[in-house]
VEXMAR-658089 format. One record per residue (C-alpha): residue number from 1; y, z negated, x. Coordinates in Angstrom, 1 decimal, always signed. Each point is the difference from the previous one (the first is absolute). Layout:
BEGIN
rec pos:NUM&north:Y&up:Z&east:X
...
This chain:
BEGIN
rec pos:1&north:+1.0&up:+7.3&east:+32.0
rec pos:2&north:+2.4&up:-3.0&east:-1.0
rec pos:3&north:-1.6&up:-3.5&east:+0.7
rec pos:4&north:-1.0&up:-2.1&east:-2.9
rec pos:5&north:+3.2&up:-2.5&east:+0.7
rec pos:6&north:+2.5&up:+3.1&east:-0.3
rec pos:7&north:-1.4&up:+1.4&east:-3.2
rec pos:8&north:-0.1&up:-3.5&east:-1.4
rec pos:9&north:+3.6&up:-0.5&east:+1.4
rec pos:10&north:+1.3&up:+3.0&east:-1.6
rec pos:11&north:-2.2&up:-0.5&east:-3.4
rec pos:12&north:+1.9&up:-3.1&east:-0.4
rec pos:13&north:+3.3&up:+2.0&east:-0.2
rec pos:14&north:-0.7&up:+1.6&east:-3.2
rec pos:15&north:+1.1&up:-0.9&east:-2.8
rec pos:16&north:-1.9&up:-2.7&east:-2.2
rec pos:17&north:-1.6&up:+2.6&east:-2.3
rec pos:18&north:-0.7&up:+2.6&east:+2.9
rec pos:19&north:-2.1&up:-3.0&east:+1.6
rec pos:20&north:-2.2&up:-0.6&east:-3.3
rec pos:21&north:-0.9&up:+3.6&east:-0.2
rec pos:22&north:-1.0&up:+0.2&east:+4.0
rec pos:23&north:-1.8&up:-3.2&east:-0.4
rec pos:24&north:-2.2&up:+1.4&east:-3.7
rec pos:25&north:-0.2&up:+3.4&east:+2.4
rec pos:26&north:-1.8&up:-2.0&east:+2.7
rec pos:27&north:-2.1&up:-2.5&east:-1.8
rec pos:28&north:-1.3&up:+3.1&east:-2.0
rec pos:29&north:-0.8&up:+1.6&east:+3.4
rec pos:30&north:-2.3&up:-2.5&east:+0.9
rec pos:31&north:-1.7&up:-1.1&east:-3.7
rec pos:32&north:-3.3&up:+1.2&east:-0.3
rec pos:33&north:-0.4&up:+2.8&east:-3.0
rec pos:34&north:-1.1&up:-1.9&east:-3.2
rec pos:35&north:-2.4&up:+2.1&east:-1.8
rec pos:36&north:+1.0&up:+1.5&east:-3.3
rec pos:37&north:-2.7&up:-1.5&east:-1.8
rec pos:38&north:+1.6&up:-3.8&east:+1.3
rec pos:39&north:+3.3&up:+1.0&east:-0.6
rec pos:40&north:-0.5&up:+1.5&east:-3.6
rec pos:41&north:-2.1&up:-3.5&east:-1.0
rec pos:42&north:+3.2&up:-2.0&east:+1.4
rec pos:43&north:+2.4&up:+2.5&east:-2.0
rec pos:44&north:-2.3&up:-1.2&east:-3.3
rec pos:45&north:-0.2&up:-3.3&east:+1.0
rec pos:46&north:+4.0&up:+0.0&east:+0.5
rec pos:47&north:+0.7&up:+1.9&east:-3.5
rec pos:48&north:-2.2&up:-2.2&east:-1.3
rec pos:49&north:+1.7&up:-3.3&east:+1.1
rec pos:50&north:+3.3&up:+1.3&east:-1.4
rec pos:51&north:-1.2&up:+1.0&east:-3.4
rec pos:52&north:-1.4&up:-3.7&east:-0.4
rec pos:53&north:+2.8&up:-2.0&east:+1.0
rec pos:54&north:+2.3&up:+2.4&east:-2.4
rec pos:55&north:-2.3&up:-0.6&east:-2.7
rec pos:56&north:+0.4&up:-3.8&east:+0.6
rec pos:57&north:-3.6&up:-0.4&east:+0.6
rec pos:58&north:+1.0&up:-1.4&east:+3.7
rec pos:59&north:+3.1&up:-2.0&east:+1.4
rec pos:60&north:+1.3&up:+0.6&east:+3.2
rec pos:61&north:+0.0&up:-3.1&east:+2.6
rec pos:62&north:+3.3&up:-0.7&east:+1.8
rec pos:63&north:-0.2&up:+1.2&east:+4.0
rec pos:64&north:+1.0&up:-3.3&east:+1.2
rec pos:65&north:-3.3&up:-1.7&east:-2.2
rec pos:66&north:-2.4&up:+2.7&east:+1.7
rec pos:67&north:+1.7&up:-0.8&east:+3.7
rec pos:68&north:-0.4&up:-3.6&east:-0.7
rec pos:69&north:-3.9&up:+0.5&east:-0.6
rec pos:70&north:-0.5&up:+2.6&east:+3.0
rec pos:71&north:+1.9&up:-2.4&east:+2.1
rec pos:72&north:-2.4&up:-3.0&east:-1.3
rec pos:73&north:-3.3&up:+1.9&east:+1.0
rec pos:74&north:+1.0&up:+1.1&east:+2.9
rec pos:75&north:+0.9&up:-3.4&east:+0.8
rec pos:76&north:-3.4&up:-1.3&east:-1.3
rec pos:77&north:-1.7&up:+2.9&east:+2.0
rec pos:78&north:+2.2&up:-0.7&east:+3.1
rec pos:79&north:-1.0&up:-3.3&east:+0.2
rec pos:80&north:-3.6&up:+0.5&east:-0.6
rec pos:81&north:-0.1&up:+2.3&east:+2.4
rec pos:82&north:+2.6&up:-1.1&east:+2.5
rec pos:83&north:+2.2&up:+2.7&east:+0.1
rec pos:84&north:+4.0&up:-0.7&east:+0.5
rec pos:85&north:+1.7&up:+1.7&east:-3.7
rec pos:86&north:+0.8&up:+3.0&east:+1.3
rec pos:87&north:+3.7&up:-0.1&east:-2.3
rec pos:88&north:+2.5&up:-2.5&east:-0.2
rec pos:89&north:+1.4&up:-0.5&east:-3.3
rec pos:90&north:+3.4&up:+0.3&east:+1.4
rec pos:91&north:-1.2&up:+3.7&east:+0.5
rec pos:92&north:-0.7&up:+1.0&east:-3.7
rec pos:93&north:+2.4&up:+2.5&east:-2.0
rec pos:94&north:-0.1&up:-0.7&east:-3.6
């Protein structure tokens, strides 16, 4: 059996797309199974979303104004807390 270094070696050869699908293949290995009851409420819940923000009945809130507000209350609970922010803002793809 290869070591875990080799197989990560060689993973890192393939191309870019190649690596997304290995990556989705072993996350999925390791997710626990969602039960069809949660899964069909999110699917609702999902279809649900969409139909009201086509409708107009809900605006959408840019990405960088929903980081900004994680980022403040994990501050807030960082410092309460004393934890170190576990992301520098440097780090963050928009």
């Amino acid at each position: 059996m290869k070591s875990l270094e080799a197989i990560a070696s060689e993973a890192l050869l393939l191309p870019k797309d190649q690596r997304f699908t290995l990556a989705h293949r072993i996350l999925s290995s390791v997710e626990p199974e969602v039960e069809s009851e949660v899964e069909g409420a999110w699917d609702a819940e999902i279809r649900e979303r969409i139909a009201r923000y086509d409708a107009g009945q809900t605006a959408g809130v840019p990405g960088r104004e929903v980081f900004a507000e994680l980022d403040k209350k994990l501050d807030e609970k960082s410092n309460r807390e004393g934890f170190a922010k576990p992301v520098s803002p440097d780090c963050r793809v928009d």
